[in-house]
KOLMI-775812 format. One line per field, with one value per residue (C-alpha): residue number from 1; residue in one letter; x, y, z. Coordinates in steps of 0.001 Angstrom, whole numbers, plus 524288, in hexadecimal, padded with zeros to 5 digits. Each point is the difference from the previous one (the first is absolute). Layout:
<nodes>
pos = [NUM:...]
code = [a:...]
east = [X:...]
north = [Y:...]
up = [Z:...]
</nodes>
This chain:
<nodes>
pos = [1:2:3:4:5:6:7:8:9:10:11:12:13:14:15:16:17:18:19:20:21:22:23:24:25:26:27:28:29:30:31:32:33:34:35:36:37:38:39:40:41:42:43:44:45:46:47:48:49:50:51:52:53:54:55:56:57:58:59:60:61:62:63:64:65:66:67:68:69:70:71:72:73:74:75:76:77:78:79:80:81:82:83:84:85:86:87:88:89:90:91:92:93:94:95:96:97:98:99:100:101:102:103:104:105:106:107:108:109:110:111:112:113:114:115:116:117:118:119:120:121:122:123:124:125:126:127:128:129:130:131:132:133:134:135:136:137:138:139:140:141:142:143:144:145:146:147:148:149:150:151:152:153:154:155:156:157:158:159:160:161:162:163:164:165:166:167:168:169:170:171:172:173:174:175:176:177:178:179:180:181:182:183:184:185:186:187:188:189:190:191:192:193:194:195:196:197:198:199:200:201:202:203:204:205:206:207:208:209:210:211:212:213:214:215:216:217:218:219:220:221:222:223:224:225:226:227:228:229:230:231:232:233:234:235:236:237:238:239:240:241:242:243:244:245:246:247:248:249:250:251:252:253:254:255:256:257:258:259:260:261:262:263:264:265:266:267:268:269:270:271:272:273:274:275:276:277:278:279:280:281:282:283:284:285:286:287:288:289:290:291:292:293:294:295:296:297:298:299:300:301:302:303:304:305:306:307:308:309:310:311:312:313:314:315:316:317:318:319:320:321:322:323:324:325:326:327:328:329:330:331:332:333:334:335:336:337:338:339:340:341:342:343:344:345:346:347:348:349:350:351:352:353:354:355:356:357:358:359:360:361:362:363:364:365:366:367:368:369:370:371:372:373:374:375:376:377:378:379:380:381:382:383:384:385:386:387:388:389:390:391:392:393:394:395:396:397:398:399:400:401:402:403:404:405:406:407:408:409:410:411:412:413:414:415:416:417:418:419:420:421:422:423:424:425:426:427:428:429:430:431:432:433:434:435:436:437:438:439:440:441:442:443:444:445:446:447:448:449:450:451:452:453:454:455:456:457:458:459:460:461:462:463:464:465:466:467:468:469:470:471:472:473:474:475:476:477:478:479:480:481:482:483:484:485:486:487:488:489:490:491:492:493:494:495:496:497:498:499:500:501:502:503:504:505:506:507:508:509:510:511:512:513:514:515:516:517:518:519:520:521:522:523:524:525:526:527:528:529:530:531:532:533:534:535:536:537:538:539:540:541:542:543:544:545:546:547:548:549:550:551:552:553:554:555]
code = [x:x:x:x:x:x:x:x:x:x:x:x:x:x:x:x:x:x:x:x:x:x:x:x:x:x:x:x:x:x:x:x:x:x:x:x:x:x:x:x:x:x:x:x:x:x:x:x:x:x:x:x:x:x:x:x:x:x:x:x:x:x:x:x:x:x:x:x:x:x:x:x:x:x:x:x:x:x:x:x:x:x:x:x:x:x:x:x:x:x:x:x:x:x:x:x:x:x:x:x:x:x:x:x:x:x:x:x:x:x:x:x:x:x:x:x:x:x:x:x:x:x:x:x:x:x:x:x:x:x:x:x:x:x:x:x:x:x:x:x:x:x:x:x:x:x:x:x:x:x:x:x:x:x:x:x:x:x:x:x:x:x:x:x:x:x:x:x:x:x:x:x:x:x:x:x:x:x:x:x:x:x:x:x:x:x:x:x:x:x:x:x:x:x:x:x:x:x:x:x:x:x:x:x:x:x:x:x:x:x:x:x:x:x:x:x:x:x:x:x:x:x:x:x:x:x:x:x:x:x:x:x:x:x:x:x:x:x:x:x:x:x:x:x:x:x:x:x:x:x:x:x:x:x:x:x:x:x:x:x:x:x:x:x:x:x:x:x:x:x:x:x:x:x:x:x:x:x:x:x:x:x:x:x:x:x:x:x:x:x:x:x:x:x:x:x:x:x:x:x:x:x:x:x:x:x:x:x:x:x:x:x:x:x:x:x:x:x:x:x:x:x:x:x:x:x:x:x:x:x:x:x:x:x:x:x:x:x:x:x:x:x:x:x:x:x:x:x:x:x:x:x:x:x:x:x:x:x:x:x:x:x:x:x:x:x:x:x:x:x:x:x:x:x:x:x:x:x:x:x:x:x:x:x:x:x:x:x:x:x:x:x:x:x:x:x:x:x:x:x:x:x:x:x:x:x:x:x:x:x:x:x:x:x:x:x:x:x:x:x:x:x:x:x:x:x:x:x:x:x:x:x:x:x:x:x:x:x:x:x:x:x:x:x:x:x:x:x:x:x:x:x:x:x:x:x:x:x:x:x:x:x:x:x:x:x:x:x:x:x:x:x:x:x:x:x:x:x:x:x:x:x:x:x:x:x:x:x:x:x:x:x:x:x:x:x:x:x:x:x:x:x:x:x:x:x:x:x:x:x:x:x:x:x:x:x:x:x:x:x:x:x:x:x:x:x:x:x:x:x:x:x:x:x:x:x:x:x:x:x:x:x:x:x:x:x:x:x:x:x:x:x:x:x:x]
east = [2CC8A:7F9A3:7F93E:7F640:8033E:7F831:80804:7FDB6:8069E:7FEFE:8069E:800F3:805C6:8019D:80AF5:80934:805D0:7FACB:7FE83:80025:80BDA:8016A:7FD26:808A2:80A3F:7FE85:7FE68:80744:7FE24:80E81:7FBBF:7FB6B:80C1B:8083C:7F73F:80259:80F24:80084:7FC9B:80C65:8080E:80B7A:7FF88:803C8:8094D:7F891:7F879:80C1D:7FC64:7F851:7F62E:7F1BA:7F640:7F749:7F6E4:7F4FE:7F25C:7F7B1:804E2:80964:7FA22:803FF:801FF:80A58:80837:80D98:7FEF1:80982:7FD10:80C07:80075:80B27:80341:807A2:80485:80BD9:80218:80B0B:80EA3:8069C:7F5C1:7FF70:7EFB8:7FFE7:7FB3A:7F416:7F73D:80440:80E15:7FDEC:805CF:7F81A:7F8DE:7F86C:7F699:7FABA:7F35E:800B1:7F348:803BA:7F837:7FD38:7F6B7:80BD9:80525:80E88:80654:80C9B:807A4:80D6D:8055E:80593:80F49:805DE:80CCE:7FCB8:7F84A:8094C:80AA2:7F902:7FBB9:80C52:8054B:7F405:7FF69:7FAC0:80960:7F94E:7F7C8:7F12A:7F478:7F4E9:80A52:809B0:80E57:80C95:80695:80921:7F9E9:7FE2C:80FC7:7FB88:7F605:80507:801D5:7FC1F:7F4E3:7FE13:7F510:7FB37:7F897:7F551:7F7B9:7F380:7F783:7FA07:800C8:7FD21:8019E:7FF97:807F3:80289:807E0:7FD86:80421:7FD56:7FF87:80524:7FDFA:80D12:807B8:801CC:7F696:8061E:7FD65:7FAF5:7FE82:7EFD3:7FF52:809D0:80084:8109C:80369:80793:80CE8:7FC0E:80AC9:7FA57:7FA1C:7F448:7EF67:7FE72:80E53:803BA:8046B:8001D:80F77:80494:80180:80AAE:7F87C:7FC91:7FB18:7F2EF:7F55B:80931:80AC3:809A7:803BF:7F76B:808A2:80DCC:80B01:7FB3F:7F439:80B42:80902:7F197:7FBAC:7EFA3:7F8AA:7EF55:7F6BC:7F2D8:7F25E:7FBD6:7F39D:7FF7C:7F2ED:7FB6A:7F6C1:7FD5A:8088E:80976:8005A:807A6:8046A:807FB:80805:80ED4:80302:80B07:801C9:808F3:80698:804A3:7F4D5:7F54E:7F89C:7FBB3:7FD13:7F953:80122:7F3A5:802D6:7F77A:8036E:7FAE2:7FED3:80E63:80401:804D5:7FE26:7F3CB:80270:803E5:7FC14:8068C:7F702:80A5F:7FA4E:80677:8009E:7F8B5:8018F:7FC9D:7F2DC:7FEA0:7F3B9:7FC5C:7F3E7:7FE93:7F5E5:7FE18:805FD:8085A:80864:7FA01:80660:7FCB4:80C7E:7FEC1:80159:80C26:8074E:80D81:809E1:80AE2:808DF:80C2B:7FB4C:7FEED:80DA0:80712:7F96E:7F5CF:7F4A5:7F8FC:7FB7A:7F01A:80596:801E8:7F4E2:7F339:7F1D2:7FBAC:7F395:7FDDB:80466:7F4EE:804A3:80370:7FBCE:8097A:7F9AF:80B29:7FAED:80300:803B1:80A42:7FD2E:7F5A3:802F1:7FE27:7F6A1:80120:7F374:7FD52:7F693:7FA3C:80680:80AA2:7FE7B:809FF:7FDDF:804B2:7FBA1:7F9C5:7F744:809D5:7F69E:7F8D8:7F545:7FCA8:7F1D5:7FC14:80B1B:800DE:80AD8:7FBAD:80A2C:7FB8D:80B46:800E7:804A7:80285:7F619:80AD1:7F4B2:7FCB1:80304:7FDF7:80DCD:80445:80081:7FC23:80681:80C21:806AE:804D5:7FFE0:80A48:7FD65:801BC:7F71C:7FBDA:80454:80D18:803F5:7FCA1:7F245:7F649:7FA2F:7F211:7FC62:8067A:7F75C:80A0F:8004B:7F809:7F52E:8021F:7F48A:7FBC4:7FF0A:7FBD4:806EC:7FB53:808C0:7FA6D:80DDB:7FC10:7FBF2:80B72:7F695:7FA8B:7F45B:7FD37:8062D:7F8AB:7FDA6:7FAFE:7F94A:8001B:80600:80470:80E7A:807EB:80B38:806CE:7F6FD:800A3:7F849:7F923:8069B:7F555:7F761:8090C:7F2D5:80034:80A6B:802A2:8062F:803DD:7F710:80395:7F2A9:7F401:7FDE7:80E98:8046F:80E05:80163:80726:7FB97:7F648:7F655:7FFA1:7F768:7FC75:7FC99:7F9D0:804A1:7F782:7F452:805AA:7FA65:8066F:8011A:80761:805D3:8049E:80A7E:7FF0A:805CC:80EA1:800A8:8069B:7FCCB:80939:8011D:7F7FA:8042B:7F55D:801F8:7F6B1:7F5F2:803D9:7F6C0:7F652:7FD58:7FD39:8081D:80B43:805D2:804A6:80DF7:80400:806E3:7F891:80AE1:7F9AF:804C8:7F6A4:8059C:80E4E:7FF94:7FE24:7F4C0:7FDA9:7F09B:7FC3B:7F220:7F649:7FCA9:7F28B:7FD1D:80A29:7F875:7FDFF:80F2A:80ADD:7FCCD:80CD6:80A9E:80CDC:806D5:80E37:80777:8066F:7FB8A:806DF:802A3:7F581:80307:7FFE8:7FB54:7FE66:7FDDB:7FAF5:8076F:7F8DA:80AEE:80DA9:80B20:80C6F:809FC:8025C:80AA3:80B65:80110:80725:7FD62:80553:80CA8]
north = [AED66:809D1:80D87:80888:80E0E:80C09:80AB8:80DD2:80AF2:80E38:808A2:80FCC:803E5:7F9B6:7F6F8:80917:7F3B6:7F520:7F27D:7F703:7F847:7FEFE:80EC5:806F6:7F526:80787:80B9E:80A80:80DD0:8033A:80A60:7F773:7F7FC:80982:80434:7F0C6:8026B:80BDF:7FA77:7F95F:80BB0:8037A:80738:80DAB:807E1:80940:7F44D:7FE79:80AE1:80357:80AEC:801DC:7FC8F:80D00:7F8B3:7F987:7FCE6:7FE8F:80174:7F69F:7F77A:80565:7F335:7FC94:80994:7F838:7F806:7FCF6:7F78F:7FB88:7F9A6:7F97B:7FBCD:7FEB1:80E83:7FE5E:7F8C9:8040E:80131:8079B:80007:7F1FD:7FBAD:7F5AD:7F3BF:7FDB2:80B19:7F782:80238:80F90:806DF:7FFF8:80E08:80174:80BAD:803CE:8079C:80622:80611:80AA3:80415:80D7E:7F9BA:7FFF0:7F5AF:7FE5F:7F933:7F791:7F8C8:7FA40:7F58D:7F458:80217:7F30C:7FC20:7FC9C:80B6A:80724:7FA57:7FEF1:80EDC:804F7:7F8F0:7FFCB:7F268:7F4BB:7F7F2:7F3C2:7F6C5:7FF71:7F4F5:803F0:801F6:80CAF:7FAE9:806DC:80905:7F6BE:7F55A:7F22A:7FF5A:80B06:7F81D:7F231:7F7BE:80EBE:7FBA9:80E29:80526:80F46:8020F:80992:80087:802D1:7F75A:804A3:80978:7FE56:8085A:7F71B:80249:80E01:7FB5E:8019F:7F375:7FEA0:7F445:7F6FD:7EFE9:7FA11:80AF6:80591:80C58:80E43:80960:80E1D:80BF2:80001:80D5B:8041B:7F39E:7FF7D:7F375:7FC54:7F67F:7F6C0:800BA:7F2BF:7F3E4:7FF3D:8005D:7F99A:8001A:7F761:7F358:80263:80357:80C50:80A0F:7FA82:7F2D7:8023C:7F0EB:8010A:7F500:7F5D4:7F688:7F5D8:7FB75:8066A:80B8C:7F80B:80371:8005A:8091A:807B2:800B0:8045C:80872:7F984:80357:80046:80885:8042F:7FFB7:80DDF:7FBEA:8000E:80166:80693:7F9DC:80887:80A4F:7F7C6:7F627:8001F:7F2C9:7FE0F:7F639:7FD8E:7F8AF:7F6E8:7F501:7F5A3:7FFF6:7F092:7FA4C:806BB:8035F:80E45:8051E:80ADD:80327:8068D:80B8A:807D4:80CB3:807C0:80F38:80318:7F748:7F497:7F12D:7F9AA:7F315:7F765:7F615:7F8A3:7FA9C:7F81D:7FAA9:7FB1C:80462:80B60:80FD2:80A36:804C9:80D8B:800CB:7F888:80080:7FF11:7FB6E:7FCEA:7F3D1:8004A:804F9:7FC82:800D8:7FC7C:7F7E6:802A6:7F56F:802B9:7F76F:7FD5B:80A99:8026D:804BE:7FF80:80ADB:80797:7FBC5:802AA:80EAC:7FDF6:801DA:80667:7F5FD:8035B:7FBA6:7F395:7FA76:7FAEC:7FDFB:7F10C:7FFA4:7F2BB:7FF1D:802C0:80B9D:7FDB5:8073E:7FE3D:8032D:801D9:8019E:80A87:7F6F3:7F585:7F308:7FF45:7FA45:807F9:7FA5E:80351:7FEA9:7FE57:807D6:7F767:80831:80AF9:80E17:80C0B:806A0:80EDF:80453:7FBA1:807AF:802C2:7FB64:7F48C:7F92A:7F474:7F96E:7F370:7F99C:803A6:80BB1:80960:806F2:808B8:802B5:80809:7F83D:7F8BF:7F45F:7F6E3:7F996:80CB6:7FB84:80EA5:802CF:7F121:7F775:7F359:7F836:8031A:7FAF4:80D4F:80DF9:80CB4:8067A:80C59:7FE2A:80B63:808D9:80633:80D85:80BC4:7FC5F:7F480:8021E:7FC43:80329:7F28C:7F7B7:7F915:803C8:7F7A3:80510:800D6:7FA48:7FF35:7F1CF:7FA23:7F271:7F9A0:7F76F:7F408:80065:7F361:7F79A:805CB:8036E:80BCE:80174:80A54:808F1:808DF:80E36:80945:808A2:7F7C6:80840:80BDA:80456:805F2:800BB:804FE:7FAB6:80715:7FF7B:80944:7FEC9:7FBAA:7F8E7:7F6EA:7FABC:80E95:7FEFC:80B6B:7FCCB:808FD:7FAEC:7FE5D:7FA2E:7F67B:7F379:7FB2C:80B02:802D7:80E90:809E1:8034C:80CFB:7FD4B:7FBDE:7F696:7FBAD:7F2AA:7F960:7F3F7:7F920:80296:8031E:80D8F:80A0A:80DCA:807FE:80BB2:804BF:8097C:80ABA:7FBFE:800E8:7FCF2:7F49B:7F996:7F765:7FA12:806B2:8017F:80083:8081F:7FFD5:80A49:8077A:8058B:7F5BE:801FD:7F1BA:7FCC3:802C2:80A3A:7FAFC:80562:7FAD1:8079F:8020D:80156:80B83:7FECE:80BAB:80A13:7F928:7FE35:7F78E:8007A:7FB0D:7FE7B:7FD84:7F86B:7FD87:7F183:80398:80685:7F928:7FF1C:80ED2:80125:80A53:80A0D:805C1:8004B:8044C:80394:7FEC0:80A47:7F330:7F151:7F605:7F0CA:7F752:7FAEC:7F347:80001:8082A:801FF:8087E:804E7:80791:808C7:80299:80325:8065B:7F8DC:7F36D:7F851:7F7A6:805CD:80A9F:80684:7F692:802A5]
up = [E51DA:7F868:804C3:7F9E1:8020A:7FD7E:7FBCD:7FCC0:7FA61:803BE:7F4D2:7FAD5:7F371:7F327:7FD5C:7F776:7F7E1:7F9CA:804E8:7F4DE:7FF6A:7EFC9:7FD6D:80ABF:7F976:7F1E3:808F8:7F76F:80757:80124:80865:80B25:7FDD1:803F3:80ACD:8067F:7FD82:8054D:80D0B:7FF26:7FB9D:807A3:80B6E:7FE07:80710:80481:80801:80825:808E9:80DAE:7FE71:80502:7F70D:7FD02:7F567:808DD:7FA83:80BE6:81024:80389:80BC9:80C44:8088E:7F69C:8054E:805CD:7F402:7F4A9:7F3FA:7F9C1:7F2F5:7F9A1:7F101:7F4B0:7FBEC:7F64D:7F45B:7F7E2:800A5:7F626:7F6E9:801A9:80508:80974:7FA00:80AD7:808BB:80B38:7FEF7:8031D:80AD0:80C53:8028B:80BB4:80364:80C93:800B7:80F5D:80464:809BC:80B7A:7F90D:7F577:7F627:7F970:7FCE6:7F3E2:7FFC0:7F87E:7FC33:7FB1C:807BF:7FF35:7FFD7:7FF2A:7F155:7FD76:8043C:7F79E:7F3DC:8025F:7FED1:7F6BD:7F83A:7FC05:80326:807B5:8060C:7F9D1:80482:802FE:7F452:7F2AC:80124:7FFF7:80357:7F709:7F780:7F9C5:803E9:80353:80A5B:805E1:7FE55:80E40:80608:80C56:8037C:7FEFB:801AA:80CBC:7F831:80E43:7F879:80493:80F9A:80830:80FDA:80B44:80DF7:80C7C:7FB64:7F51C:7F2B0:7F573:7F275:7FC2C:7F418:8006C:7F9AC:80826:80DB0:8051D:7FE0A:80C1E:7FD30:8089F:7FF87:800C6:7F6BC:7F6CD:803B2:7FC2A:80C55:801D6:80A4C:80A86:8060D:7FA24:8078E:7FC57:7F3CB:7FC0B:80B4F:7FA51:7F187:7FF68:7FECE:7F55C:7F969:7FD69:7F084:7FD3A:80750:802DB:7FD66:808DA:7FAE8:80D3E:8097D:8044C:7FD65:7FA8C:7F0C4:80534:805FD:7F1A8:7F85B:808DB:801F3:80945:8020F:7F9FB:80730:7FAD8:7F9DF:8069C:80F5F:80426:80D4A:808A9:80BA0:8050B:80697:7F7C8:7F0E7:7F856:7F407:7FBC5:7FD15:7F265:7FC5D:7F523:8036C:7F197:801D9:806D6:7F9BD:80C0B:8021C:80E83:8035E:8101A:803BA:80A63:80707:8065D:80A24:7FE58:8016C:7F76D:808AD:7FC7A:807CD:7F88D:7F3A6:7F855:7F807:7F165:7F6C1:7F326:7F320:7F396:80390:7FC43:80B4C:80070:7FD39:80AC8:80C2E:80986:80DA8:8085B:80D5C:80068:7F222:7F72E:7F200:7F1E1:7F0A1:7FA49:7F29E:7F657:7F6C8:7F649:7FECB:7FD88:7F767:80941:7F7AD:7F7E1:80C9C:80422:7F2AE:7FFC0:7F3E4:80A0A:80B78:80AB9:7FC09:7F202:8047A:807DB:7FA4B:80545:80013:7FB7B:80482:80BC1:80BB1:80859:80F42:80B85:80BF2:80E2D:80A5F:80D94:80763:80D59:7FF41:80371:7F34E:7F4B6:7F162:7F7C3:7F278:7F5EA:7F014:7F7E5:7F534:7F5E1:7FC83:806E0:801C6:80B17:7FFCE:80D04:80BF8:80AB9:80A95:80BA9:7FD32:806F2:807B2:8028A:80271:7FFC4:7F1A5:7FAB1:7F648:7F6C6:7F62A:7F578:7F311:7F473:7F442:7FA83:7F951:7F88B:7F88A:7F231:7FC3F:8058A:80291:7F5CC:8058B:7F73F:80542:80C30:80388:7FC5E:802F6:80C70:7FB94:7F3B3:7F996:80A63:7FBFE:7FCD9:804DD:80510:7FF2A:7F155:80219:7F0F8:7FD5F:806B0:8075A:80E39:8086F:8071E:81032:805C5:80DF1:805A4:80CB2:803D2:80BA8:8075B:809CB:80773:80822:7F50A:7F85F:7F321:7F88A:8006B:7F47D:7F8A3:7F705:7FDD4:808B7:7F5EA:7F2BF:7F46B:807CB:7FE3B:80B10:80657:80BC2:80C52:80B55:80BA7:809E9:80DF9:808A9:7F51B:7F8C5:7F7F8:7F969:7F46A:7F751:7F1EF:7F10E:7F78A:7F1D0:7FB55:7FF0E:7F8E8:80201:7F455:804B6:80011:80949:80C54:7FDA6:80AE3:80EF3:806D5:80CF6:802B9:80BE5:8003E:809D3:7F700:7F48F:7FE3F:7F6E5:7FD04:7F5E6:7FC6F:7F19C:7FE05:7F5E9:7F185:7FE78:81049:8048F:80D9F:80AB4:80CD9:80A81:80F30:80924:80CD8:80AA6:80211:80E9D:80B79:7FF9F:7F0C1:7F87D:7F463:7F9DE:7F651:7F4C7:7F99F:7F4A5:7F2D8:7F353:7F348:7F8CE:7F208:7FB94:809A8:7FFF0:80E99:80C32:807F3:80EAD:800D4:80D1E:80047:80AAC:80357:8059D:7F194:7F651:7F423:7FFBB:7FE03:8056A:80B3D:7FB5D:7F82F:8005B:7F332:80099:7F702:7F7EF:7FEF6:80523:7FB6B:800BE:80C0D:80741:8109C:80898:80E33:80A8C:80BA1:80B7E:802E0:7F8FC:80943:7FE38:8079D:7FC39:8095E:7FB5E:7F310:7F8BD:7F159:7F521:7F978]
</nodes>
């Protein structure tokens, strides 16, 4: 079935990069180089601080008074002089940005302290082994037959039921005081710890003999998705991961909470030879997921200490990507779908959408069948690709561009019926939606006419008709994720809060936008003293309070 679509674009400012793919490759200005890498810089100690932020451009909104945007992300790298071999391995840091009822708005942030962190702070070295490349102090006799790996919680961060998680997918959540950032020792395993095993359980997302006596000896226990996703007030759902290491089959056990934190319901998904998904969507009636296709993996040179499990796993670029729909009530059955070819799905809009009888996803990802970055003579290609180091080196040509796709499911017949782009050529990442109009999607966009380039802009995208506007950052200003919050007193929209990474000025900004004027950019900004990481997600809470029940301050 194919529809014709008129789309439109509403756009200020001039794009500060270019968008041809062969000249930002040969792209020499080592000035703007470092302007990209210092995005990923360290977080400085200065950043790990609470203060109220005295720099505004503009008046800060006054209906979001009561809220707090939290953000977390990668913040450390090194050990000893030693750099962490991937940006992904870093150290969670989360910031809070509280707007108080006086107009003010107050800064905070701190890292999460871990166990790990912890030890590997005061020892300074690095003392586990980690999922994207950085291996234990030692060598490979170090890491050799070690399953361990570091907790970084970098990934999400989620206030719900007056509890504050942050969130990290091959791992169990980390509890934080929201006010004060504490990280917090969970005195009981309850919310979203409730069933993974407790703290001492170091091999996560993986059972031998489904919580026997060899689980016992290795200490495994579940991880939880970094990505729960909230669909009304009372209503929150994640997912709990294992890998059944002799079988094959990996289960994830849909749960969804009501506003304290207490299970509703489960359901159980099982699937072989399958990884986790690193997003879901819900709908009325299902839980929907993208399993990726990867190859075989050389596990032995995980197991004998030569590599990190990323290292390990290829893409298969032949092999046509699944989409499992789990419904939400028992007594259904699953039914699980092919796309005609090879796709990566990154991320997912949280809420999805049914009409019908048909189930629409739209997803940010990778096109498999891009010979630019996948060479289709090949069977398979590293997951990781070019992305290693200290941040994704676009100057290469060899990260993939994140597109925006819309696959829609027939659930009845059991078939897709399409799967193509939203807006052709336009690369973004990070979807988020507006709370009341799930068809409104926000994304950082990199550029036009598929050029893979970092994010620099913002765009809005109806995707009922298809509709976009954008926004362009000023040069040397990197964009991200934006968090919608709904407009108070009878006002329409949303305010937009999102952080810009201001290379020029050597500082983090939180822009808040207006939905009901988005193209025209920021109503204000507040400029931290110090940047912060280039982050990962974020949240919104409506209040922050200061008691938080069952828990104590972490050790």
């Amino acid at each position: 079935t194919t529809t014709t679509t008129t789309t439109t674009t509403t756009t200020t400012n001039t794009m500060p990069w270019t968008m041809n793919t062969e000249t930002y490759g040969e792209y020499n200005n080592e000035v703007q180089h470092v302007d990209w890498g210092f995005a990923y810089s360290a977080t400085p100690p200065d950043a790990v601080d609470s203060y109220i932020i005295d720099d505004v451009e503009g008046e800060i909104p006054s209906d979001l008074s009561g809220v707090t945007f939290y953000k977390t992300g990668p913040g450390n790298f090194q050990r000893d002089g030693r750099q962490f071999e991937h940006v992904l391995d870093g150290d969670g840091f989360v910031i809070a940005i509280k707007f108080q009822e006086d107009g003010t708005a107050k800064y905070t942030g701190r890292f999460v302290e871990t166990e790990y962190f912890l030890e590997e702070q005061t020892e300074d070295k690095i003392k586990y082994r980690n999922v994207f490349g950085t291996q234990r102090d030692g060598g490979v006799l170090a890491n050799a037959f070690d399953l361990t790996l570091k907790n970084v919680a970098n990934t999400n961060v989620l206030q719900w039921g007056e509890r504050l998680y942050v969130f990290w997918e091959a791992g169990r959540p980390y509890e934080m005081n929201p006010d004060t950032l504490e990280t917090l020792r969970s005195v009981t395993e309850d919310g979203p710890l409730k069933g993974l095993g407790g703290i001492d359980c170091k091999v996560r997302g993986i059972t031998i003999d489904e919580g026997g006596p060899i689980d016992n000896i290795v200490n495994a226990g579940k991880s939880f998705t970094a990505h729960p996703h909230v669909e009304d007030d009372d209503t929150l759902i994640g997912f709990k991961i294992e890998t059944n290491a002799q079988t094959k089959f990996m289960t994830l056990e849909f749960t969804e909470y009501d506003s304290k934190w207490n299970e509703q319901k489960s359901t159980s998904f099982s699937v072989k030879d399958s990884l986790p998904p690193h997003d879901f969507s819900v709908s009325k009636s299902y839980y929907s997921f993208f399993d990726n296709p990867y190859g075989e993996m050389d596990n032995l040179r995980y197991l004998i200490g030569l590599k990190a499990p990323t290292q390990i796993m290829q893409l298969a670029l032949r092999q046509p990507t699944r989409v499992h729909v789990v419904p939400r009530t028992k007594g259904q059955d699953p039914v699980t779908v092919e796309l005609d070819h090879s796709y990566f799905c990154i991320h997912l809009n949280g809420l999805s959408e049914e009409k019908d009888g048909k189930l629409y996803l739209y997803s940010t990802g990778w096109d498999l069948t891009d010979e630019r970055f996948f060479p289709q003579s090949q069977d398979s290609a590293p997951f990781l690709g070019a992305w290693g180091g200290p941040y994704p080196d676009f100057t290469r040509g060899k990260v993939p561009p994140s597109l925006l796709y819309e696959t829609v499911i027939d659930v009845e017949k059991g078939t897709v019926v399409s799967h193509e782009e939203v807006r052709p050529g336009i690369v973004i990442e990070f979807p988020t939606q507006e709370e009341d109009k799930p068809n409104m999607m926000y994304l950082a966009l990199g550029a036009e006419e598929y050029t893979s380039l970092p994010s620099t802009g913002l765009c809005r995208i109806n995707t009922e008709t298809r509709e976009m506007e954008t926004w362009w950052a000023d040069n040397k200003q990197f964009t991200h994720e934006v968090i919608p919050v709904k407009k108070q007193n009878g006002q329409s929209g949303s305010w937009l809060l999102t952080p810009i990474y201001d290379a020029g000025n050597r500082r983090t900004t939180i822009a808040i936008l207006d939905s009901e004027d988005f193209s025209s950019g920021p109503v204000c900004r507040l400029n931290l003293k110090h940047h912060v990481t280039y982050g990962l997600h974020g949240s919104f809470a409506r209040q922050s309070p200061s008691v938080i029940s069952d828990s104590v301050p972490a050790l």
